[in-house]
KOLGU-4560 file (N, C-alpha, C; in nm, 3 decimals, padded with zeros to 5 digits):
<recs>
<n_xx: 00.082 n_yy: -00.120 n_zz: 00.000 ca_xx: 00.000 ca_yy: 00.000 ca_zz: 00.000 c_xx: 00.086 c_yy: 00.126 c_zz: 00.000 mol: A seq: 1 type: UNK>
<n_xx: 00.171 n_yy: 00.131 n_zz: 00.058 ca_xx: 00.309 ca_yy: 00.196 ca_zz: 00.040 c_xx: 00.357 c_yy: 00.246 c_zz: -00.031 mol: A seq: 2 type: UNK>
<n_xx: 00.370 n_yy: 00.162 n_zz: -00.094 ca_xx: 00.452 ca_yy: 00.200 ca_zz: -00.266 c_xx: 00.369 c_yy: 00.259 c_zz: -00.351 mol: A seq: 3 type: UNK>
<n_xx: 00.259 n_yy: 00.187 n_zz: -00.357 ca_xx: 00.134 ca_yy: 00.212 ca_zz: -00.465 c_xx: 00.072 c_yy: 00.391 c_zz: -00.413 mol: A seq: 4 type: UNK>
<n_xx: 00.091 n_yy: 00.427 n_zz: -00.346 ca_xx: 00.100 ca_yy: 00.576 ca_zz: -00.251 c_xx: 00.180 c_yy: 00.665 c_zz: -00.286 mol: A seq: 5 type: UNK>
<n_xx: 00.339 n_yy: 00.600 n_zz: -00.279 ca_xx: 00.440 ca_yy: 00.678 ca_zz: -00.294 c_xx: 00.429 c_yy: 00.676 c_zz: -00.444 mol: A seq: 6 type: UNK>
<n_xx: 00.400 n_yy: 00.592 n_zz: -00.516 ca_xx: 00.405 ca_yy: 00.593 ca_zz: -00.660 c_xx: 00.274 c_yy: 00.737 c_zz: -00.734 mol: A seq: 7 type: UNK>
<n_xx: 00.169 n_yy: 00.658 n_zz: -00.688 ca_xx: 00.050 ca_yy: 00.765 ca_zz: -00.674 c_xx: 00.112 c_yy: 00.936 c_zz: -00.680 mol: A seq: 8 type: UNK>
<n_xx: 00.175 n_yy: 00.965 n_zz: -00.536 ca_xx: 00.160 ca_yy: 01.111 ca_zz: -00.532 c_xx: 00.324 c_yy: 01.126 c_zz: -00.621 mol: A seq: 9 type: UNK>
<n_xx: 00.414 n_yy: 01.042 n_zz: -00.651 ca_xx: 00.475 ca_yy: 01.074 ca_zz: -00.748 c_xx: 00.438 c_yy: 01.108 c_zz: -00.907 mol: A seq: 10 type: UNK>
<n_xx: 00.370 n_yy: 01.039 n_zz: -00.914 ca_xx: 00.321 ca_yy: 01.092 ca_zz: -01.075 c_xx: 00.261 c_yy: 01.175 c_zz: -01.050 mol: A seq: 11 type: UNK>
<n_xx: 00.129 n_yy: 01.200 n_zz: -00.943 ca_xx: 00.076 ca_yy: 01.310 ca_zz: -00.964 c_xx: 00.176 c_yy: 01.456 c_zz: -00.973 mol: A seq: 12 type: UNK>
<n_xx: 00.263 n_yy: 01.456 n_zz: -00.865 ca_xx: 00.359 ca_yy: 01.606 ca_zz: -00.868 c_xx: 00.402 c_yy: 01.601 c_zz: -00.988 mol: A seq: 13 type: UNK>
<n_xx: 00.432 n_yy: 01.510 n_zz: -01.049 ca_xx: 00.562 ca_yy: 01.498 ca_zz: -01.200 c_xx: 00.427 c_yy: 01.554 c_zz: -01.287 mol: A seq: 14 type: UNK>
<n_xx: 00.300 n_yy: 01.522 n_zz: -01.308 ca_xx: 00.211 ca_yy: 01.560 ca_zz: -01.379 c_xx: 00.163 c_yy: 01.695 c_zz: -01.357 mol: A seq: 15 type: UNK>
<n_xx: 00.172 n_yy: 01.741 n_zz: -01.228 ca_xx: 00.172 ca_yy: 01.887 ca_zz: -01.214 c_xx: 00.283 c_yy: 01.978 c_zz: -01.245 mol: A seq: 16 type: UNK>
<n_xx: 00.361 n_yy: 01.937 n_zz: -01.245 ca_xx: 00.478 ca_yy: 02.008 ca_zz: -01.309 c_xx: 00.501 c_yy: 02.001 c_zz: -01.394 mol: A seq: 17 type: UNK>
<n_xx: 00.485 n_yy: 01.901 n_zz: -01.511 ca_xx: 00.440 ca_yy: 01.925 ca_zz: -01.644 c_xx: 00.349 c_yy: 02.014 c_zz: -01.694 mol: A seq: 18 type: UNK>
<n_xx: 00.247 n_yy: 01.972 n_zz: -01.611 ca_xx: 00.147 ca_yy: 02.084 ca_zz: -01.651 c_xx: 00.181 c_yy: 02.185 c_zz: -01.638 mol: A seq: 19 type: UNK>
<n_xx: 00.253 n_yy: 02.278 n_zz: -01.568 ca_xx: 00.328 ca_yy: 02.436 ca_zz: -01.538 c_xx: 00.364 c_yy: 02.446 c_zz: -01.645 mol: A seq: 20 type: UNK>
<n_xx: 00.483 n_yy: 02.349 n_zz: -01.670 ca_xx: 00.586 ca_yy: 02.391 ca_zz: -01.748 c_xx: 00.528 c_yy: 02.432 c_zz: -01.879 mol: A seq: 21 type: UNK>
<n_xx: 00.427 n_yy: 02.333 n_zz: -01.879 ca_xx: 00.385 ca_yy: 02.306 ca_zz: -02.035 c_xx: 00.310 c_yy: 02.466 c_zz: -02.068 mol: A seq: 22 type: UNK>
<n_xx: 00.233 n_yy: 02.493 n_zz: -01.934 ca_xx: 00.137 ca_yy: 02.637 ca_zz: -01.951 c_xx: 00.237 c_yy: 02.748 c_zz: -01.982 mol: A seq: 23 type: UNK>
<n_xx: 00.360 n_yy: 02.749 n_zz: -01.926 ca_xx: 00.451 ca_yy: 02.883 ca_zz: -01.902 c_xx: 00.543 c_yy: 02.835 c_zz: -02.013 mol: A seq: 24 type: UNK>
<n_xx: 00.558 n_yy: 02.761 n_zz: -02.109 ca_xx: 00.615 ca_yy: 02.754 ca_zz: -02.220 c_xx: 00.615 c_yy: 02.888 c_zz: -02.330 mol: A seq: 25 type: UNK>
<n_xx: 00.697 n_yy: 02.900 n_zz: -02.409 ca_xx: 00.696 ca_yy: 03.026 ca_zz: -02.479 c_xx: 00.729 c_yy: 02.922 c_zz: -02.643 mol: A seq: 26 type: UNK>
<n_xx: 00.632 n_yy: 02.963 n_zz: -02.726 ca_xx: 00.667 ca_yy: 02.948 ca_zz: -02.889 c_xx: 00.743 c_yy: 03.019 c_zz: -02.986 mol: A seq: 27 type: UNK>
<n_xx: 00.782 n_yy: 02.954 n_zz: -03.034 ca_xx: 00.895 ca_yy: 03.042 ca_zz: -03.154 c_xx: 00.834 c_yy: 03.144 c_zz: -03.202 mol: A seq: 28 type: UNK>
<n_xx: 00.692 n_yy: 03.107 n_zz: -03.258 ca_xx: 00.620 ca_yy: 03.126 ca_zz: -03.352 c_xx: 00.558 c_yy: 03.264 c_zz: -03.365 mol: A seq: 29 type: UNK>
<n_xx: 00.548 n_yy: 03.336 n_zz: -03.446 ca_xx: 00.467 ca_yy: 03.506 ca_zz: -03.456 c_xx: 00.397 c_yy: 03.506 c_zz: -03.480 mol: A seq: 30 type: UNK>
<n_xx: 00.284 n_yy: 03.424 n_zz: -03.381 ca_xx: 00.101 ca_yy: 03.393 ca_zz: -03.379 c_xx: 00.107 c_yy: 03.411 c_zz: -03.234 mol: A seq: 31 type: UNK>
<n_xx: -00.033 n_yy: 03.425 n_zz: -03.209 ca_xx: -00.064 ca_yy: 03.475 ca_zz: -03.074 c_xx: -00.115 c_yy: 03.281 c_zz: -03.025 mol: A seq: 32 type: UNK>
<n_xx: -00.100 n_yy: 03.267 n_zz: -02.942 ca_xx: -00.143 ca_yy: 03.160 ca_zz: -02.893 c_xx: -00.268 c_yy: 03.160 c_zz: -02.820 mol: A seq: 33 type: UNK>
<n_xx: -00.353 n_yy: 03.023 n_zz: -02.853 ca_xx: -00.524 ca_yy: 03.074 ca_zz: -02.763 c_xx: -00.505 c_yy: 03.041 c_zz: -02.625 mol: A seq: 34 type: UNK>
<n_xx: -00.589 n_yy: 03.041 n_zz: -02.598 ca_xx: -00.584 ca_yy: 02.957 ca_zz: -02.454 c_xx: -00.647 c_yy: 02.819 c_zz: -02.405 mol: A seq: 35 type: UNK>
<n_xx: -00.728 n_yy: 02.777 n_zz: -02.499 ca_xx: -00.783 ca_yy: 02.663 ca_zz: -02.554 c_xx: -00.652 c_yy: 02.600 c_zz: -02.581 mol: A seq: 36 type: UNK>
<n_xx: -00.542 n_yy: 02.655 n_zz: -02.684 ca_xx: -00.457 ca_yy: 02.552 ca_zz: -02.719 c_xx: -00.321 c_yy: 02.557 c_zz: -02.616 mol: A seq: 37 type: UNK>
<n_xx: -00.316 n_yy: 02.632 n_zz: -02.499 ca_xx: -00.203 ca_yy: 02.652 ca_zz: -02.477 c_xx: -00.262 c_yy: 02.539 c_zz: -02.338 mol: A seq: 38 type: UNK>
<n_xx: -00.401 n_yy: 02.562 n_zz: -02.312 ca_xx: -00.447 ca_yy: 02.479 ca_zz: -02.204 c_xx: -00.456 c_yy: 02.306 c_zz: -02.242 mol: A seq: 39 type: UNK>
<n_xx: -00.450 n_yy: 02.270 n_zz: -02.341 ca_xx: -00.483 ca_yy: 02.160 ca_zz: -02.374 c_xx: -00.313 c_yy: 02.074 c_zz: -02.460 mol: A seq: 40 type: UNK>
<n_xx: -00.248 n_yy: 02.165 n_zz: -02.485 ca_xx: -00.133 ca_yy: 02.114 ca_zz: -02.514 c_xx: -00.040 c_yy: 02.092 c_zz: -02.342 mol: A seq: 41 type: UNK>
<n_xx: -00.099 n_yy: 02.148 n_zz: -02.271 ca_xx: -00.006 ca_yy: 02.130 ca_zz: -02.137 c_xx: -00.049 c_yy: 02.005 c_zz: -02.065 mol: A seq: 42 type: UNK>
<n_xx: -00.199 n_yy: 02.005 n_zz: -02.057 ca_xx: -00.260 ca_yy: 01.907 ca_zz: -02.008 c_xx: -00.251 c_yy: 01.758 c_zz: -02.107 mol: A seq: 43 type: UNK>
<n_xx: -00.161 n_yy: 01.769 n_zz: -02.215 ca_xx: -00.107 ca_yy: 01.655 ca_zz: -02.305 c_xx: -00.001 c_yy: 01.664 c_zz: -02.228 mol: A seq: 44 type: UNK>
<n_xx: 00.139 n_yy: 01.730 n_zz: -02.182 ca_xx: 00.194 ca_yy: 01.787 ca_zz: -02.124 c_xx: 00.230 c_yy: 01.722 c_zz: -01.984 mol: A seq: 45 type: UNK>
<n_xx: 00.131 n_yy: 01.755 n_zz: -01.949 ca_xx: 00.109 ca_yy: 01.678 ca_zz: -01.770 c_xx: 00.122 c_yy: 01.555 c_zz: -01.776 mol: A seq: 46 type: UNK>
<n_xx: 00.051 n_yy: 01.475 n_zz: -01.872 ca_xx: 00.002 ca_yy: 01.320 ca_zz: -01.879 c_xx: 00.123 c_yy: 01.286 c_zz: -01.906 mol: A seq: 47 type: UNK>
<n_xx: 00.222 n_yy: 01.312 n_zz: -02.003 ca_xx: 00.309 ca_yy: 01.275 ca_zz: -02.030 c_xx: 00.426 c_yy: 01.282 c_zz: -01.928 mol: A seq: 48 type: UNK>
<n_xx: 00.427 n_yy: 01.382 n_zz: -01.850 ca_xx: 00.522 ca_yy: 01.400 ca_zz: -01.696 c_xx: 00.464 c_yy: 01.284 c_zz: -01.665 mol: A seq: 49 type: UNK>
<n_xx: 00.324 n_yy: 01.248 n_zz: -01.620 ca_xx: 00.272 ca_yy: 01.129 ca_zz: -01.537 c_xx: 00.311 c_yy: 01.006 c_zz: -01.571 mol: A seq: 50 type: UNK>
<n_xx: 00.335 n_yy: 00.928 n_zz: -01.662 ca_xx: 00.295 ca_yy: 00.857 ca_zz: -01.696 c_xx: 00.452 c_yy: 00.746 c_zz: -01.645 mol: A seq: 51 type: UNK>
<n_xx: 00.380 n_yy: 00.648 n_zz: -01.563 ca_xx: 00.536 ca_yy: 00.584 ca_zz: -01.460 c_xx: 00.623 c_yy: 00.570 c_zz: -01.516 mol: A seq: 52 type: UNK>
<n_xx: 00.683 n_yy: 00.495 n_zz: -01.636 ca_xx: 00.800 ca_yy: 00.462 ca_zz: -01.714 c_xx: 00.829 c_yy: 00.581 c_zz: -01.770 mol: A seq: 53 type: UNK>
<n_xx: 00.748 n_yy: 00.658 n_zz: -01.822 ca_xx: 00.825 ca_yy: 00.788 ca_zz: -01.939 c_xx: 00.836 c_yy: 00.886 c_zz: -01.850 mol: A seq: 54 type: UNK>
<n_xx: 00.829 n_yy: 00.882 n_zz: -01.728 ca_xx: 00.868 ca_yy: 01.019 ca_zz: -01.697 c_xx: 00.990 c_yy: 00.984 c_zz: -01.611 mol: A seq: 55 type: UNK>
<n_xx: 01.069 n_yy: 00.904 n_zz: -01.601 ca_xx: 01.199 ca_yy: 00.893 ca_zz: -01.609 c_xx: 01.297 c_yy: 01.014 c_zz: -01.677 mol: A seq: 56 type: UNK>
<n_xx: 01.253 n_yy: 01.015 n_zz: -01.800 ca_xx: 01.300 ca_yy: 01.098 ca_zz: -01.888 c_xx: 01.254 c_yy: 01.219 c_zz: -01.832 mol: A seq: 57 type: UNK>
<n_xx: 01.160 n_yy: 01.273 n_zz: -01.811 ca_xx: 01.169 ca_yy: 01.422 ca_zz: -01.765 c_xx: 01.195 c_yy: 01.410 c_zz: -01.641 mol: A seq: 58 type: UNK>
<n_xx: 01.208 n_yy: 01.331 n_zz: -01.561 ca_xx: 01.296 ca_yy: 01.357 ca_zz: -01.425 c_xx: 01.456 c_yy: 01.361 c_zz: -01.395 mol: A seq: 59 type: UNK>
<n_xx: 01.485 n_yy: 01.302 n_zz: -01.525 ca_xx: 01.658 ca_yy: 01.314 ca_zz: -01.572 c_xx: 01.685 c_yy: 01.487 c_zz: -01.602 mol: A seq: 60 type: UNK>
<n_xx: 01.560 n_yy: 01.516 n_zz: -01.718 ca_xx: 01.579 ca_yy: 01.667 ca_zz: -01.773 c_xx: 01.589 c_yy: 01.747 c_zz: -01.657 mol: A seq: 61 type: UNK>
<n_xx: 01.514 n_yy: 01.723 n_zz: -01.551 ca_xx: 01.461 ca_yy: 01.825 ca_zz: -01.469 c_xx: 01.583 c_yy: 01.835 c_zz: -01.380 mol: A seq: 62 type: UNK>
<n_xx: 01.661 n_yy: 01.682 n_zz: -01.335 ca_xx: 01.818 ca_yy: 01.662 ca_zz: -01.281 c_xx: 01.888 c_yy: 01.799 c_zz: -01.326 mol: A seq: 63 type: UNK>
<n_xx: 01.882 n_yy: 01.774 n_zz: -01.459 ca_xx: 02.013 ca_yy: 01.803 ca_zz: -01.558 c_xx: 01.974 c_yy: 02.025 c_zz: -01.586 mol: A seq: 64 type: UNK>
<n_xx: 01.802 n_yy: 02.032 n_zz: -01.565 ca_xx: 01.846 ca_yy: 02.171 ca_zz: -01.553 c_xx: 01.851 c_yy: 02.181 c_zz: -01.387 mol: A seq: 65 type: UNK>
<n_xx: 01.830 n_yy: 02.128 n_zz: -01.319 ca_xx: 01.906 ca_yy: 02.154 ca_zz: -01.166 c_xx: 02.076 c_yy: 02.186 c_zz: -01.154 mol: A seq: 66 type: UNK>
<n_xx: 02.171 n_yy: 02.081 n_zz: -01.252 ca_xx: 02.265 ca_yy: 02.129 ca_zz: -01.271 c_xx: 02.298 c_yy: 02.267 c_zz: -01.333 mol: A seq: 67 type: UNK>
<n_xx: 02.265 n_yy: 02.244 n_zz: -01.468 ca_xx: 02.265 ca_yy: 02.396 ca_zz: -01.545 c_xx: 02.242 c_yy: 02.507 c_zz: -01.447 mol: A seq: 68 type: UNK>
<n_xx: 02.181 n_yy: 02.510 n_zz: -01.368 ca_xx: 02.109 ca_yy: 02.637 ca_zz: -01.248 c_xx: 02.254 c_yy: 02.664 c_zz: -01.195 mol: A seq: 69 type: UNK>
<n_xx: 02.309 n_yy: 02.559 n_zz: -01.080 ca_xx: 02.387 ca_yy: 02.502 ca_zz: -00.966 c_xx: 02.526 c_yy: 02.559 c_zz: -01.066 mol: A seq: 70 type: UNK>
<n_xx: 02.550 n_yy: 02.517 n_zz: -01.185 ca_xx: 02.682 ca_yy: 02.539 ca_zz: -01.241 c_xx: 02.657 c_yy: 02.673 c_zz: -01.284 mol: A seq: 71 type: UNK>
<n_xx: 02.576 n_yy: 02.727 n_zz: -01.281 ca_xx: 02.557 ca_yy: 02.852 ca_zz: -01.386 c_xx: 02.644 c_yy: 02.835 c_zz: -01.522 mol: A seq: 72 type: UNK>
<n_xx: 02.588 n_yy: 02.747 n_zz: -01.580 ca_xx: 02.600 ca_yy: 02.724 ca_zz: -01.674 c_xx: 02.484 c_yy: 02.778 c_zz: -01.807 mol: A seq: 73 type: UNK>
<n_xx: 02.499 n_yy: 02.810 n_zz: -01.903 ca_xx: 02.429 ca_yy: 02.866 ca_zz: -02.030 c_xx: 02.367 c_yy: 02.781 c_zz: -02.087 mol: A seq: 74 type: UNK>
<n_xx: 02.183 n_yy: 02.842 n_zz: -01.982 ca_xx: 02.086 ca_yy: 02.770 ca_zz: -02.075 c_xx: 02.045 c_yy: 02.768 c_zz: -02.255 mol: A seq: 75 type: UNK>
<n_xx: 02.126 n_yy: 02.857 n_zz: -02.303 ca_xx: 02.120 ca_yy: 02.856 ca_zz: -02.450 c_xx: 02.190 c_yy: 02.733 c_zz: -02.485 mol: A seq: 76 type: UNK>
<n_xx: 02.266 n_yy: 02.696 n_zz: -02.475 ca_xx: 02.352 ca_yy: 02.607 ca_zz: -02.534 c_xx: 02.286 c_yy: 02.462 c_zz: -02.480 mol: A seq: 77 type: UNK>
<n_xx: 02.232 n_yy: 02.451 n_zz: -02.379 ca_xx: 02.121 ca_yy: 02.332 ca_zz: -02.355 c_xx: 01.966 c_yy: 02.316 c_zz: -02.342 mol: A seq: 78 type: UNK>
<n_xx: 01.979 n_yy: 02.391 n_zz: -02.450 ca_xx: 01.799 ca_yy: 02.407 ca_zz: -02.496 c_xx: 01.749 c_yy: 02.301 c_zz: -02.491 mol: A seq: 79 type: UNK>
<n_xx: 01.764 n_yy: 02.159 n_zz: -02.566 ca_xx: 01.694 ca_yy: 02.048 ca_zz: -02.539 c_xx: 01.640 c_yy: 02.031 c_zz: -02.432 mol: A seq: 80 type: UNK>
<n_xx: 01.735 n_yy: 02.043 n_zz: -02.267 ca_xx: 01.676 ca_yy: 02.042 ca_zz: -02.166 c_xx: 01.581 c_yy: 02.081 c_zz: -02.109 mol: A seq: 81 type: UNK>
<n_xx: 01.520 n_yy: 02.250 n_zz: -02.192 ca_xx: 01.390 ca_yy: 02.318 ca_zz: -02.135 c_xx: 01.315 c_yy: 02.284 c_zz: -02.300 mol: A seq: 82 type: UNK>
<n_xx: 01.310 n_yy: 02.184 n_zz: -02.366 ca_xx: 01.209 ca_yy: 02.160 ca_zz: -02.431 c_xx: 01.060 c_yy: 02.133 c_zz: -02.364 mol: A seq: 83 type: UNK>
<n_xx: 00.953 n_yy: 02.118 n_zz: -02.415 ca_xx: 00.855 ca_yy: 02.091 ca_zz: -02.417 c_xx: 00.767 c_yy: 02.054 c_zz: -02.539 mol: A seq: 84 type: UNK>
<n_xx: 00.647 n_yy: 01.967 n_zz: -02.518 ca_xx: 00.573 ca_yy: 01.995 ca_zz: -02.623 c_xx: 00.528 c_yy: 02.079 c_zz: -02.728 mol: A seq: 85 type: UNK>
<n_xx: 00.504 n_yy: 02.212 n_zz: -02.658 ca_xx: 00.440 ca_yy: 02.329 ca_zz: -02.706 c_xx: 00.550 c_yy: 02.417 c_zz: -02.734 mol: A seq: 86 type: UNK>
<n_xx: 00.672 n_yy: 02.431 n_zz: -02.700 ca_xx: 00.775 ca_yy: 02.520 ca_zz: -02.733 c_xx: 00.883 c_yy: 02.489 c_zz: -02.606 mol: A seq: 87 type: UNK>
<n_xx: 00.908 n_yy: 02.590 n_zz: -02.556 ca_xx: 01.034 ca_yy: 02.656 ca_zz: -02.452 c_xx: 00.988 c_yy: 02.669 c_zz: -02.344 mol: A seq: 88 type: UNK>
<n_xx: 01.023 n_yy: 02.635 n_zz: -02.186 ca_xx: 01.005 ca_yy: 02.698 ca_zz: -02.135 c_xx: 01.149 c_yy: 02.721 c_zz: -01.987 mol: A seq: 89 type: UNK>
<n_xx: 01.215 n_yy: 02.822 n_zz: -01.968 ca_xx: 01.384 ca_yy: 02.839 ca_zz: -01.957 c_xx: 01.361 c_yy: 02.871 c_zz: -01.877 mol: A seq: 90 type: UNK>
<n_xx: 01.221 n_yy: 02.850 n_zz: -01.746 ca_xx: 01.267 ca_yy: 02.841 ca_zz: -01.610 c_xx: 01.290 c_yy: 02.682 c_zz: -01.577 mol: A seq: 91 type: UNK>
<n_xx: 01.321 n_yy: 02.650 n_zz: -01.412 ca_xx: 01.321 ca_yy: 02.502 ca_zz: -01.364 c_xx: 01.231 c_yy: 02.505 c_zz: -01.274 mol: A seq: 92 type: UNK>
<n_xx: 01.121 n_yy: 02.622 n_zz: -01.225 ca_xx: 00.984 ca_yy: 02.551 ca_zz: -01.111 c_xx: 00.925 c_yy: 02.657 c_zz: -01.235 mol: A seq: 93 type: UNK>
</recs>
């Protein structure tokens, strides 16, 4: 019961923090973005933070901009790391 708990409120936080990220993302693009699509690409967004095996991978990213922060190191040059679905987003909370 334990695990299945600890597992539980783990995906959920990893899915809420997707979801942020995904909302406070910024697009390349020189269109205005709706809010219909900026709300519904995050909440694709979230699920994908959630989801137990794949979010391995964004808990590595999220490692790796903890370093970038810690080293002050140049988030330009490791853009992959603040990818997202919907575009960019070059904070880490």
């Amino acid at each position: 019961m334990s695990r299945l708990l600890t597992t539980f409120c783990t995906c959920t936080c990893m899915g809420m923090y997707g979801f942020s990220r995904g909302y406070r993302s910024e697009q390349n693009l020189h269109r205005h973005t709706l809010i219909v699509d900026k709300v519904s690409l995050s909440i694709v967004n979230g699920l994908l933070y959630s989801v137990p095996i794949y979010n391995l991978y964004h808990f590595s990213k999220l490692l790796n901009r903890f370093e970038i922060e810690y080293k002050n190191l140049d988030p330009e040059k490791f853009e992959i790391e603040y990818t997202e679905i919907n575009g960019v987003c070059k904070s880490t909370f």
